[in-house]
C-alpha positions, 0 to 999 in steps of 0.5 A: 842412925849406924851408918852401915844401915844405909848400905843396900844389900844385892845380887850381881848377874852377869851374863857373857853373851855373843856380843857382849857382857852384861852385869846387873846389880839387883836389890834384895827388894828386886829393885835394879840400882845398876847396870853395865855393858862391856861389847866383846868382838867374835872371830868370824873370818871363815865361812861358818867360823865363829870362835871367841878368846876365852881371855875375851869373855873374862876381860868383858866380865872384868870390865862389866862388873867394874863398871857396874860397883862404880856407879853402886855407891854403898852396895854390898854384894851378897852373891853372885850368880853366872849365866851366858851363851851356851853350847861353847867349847873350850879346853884349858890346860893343867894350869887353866891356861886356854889351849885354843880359841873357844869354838861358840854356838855359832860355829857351824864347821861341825857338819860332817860331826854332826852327821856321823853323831846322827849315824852311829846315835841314832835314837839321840832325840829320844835319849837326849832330848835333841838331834846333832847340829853342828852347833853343839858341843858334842860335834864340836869336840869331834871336830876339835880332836881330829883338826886341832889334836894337839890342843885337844890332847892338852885340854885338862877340862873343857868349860862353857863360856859363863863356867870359864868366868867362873874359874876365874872368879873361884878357881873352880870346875863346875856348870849347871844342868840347863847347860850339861843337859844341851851337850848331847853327853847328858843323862837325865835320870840321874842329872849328870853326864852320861858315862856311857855316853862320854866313853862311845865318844872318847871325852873322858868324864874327869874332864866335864866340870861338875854339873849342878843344880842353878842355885847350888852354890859352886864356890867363892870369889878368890883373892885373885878373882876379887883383885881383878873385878872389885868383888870382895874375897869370899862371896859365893857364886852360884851355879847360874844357868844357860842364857835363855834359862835364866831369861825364862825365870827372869820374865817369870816363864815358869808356869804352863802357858807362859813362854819366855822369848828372848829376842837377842843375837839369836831368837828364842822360846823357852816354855816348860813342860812336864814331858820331854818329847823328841820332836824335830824343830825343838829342844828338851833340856833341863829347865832351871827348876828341878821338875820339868823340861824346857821346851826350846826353838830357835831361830839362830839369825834374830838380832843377827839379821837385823845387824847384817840388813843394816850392815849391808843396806844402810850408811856407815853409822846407822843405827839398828833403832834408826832402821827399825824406825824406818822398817815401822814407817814403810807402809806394807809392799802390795808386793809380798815379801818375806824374807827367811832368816837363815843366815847361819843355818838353822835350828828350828822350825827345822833343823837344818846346819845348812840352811841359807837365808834368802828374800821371797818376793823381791820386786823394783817396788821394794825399797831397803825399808821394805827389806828391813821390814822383811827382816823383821816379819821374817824372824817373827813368822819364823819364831811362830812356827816353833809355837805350833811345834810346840803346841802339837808337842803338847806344850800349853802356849797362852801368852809370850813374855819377852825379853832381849835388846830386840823386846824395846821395840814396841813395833817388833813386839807387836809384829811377833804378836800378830805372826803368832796369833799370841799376846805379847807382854813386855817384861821391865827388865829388858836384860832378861839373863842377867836378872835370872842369874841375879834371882839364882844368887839370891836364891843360893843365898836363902832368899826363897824358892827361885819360882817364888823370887820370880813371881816377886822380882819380876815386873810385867809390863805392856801387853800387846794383843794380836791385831786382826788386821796384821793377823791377816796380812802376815798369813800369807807370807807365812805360806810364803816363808815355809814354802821358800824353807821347803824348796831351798832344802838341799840348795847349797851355796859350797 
């Protein structure tokens, strides 16, 4: 036998996330041989601040990718694909060098942006398929040019996270349409940014990257790129997508009624539809397939919360599965409780960039496992009212498929079908975006249809029915969670 037939052949995902990088090596079959974590830290020192070292995201990428060839034995990597955290802001100069820490999705300083993006564009829902919070990247390149003039006038280009990674792979400029079309700068008709648009807001288009399709190929790994990482010289790296995208191919939620979930630092929906609507509470941006939209909500505090409760009511060391343990093992408080995740603000059901989080209900009975319980409930009754937004939208919702660290847990699978009224399915690959960027390399590469590859690749898992009995308890505490959201509106803590 020629020796060079037992090499298998793969595609490398890599997905640079909030809290860390993550690289996944998938067989030509679909098969996962391996996979690798590197954790990345966020510079959160003021209120709302939320920022992150470029030179972060490329190190964890670095760190990832390595780990993940050395436990590959004889794996040639065909392709590469990028996905990642989206809506980032980051400049770098005529050389590429950073000219100043990226300001990620998180950052919430952009308020008064925000508002003035809502002033003068009044009709942004409609034309852009969503309102300005202070979040994105059109307020955050407001904010930036009038605090940090000095970086933002050395800024030759401006990058998303997983498009930074690129360059220093290829050496090249480029992001996809699911990212490009989530900045407010983006023109629909024509898949590309909007020159009418860049110009009101004074961001010259030549310093956008180029915008793509998800499987087009956007260049090679370079000598430098594969002397850090162990890639081979001349590999081709696909366009990839924004996080929740990709995790919407991964889980296979491609078809009308299937909604991909990712329960991750934040928690989202992502469902496709025909249309494109402008209603409050959701997002329409491209969908990693050429037709249609992605219909999106979400709740910025999911993972996050779970992480602050333990953070804040458990001992040093603790783990999350050791709360979420608890949080399943605490029976239900006779004393209602519910708990609104609003720690960082808020994007959907409402948006609201000043929103707080709050507990509803607080009783001496209640012990830190009913907290942690609360946490849980809270984000799982929160992502049930985006599904009724987009229901009335006009979106078809018939069963969540899941993914994310959160998706492990049986417990939180089944508390979210019970506040959504909606069948909960498990997909196998937990690390949801990093499978679809993988599924994105394989398809610039001509292994097939992205749809196609995905009803292939993807493994459904356990499917959790709604029980009645939960349906019931949780009803009332959605009552609870949408009149608590109502009467803190317009409560402000500075």
């Amino acid at each position: 036998m020629n020796a060079s037939s037992t090499w298998r052949e793969a595609y490398l995902g890599v997905d640079v996330g909030t809290s860390s990088v993550k690289a996944l090596l998938i067989g030509s079959d679909g098969e996962e041989i391996a996979s690798s974590t590197a954790r990345i830290p966020l510079i959160a020192g003021l209120p709302l601040q939320a920022e992150q070292d470029a030179e972060v995201w490329w190190q964890g990428a670095v760190s990832a990718i390595q780990q993940c060839l050395a436990s590959a034995a004889r794996t040639r990597v065909l392709a590469v694909g990028l996905t990642g955290q989206k809506h980032a802001l980051m400049g770098v100069d005529e050389d590429g060098h950073p000219v100043a820490p990226a300001l990620t999705w998180a950052d919430g300083r952009a308020r008064a942006e925000a508002q003035h993006v809502r002033d003068v564009f009044p009709a942004a829902g409609r034309r852009v398929g969503r309102h300005a919070v202070p979040g994105l990247f059109l307020p955050k390149w407001l904010y930036f040019r009038e605090r940090a003039a000095d970086a933002a006038a050395r800024a030759k280009t401006f990058l998303f996270a997983k498009d930074y990674v690129r360059f220093r792979l290829t050496g090249t400029y480029a992001t996809d349409w699911t990212e490009a079309s989530a900045s407010l700068l983006f023109d629909f008709r024509r898949n590309t940014w909007s020159s009418a648009l860049t110009g009101f807001f004074e961001l010259e288009e030549g310093r956008l990257p180029a915008v793509l399709a998800p499987a087009a190929r956007s260049g090679t790994v370079n000598d430098a790129g594969a002397a850090e990482t162990g890639l081979p010289v001349g590999i081709p790296v696909a366009a990839g997508a924004g996080d929740n995208e990709a995790a919407a191919l991964a889980v296979g939620g491609l078809d009308a009624g299937a909604v991909a979930v990712t329960l991750g630092t934040s928690g989202t929906l992502v469902a496709w539809s025909r249309i494109r609507s402008s209603a409050s509470g959701l997002v329409w941006n491209r969908h990693v397939l050429r037709a249609g939209y992605a219909a999106t909500g979400t709740v910025l505090s999911a993972g996050r919360a779970l992480r602050w409760i333990r953070d804040t009511a458990y001992p040093e060391g603790t783990r999350v599965v050791d709360v979420l343990a608890e949080a399943k093992a605490v029976r239900p408080s006779p004393a209602p409780l519910v708990f609104l995740p609003s720690l960082e603000g808020e994007r959907s059901p409402v948006e609201d960039p000043d929103a707080t989080g709050a507990f509803l209900g607080l009783r001496t009975v209640h012990t830190r496992a009913h907290l942690a319980r609360a946490v849980l409930e809270g984000i799982s009754l929160s992502l049930a009212e985006s599904l009724v937004l987009m229901r009335a939208a006009g979106v078809r919702v018939d069963e969540l498929r899941i993914t994310g660290g959160g998706a492990a847990s049986r417990f939180w699978r089944r508390l979210l079908a019970a506040a959504s009224g909606t069948p909960v399915r498990l997909v196998g690959q937990v690390e949801g975006p990093a499978l679809g960027a993988a599924l994105l390399a394989a398809a610039m590469d001509g292994q097939g249809d992205a749809r196609e590859l995905a009803r292939t690749w993807v493994r459904p898992g356990a499917l959790e029915e709604p029980d009645a009995g939960e349906v019931e308890r949780l009803a009332p505490l959605a009552t609870m969670l949408r009149a608590g959201r109502n009467a803190l509106r317009g409560v402000r803590t500075r």
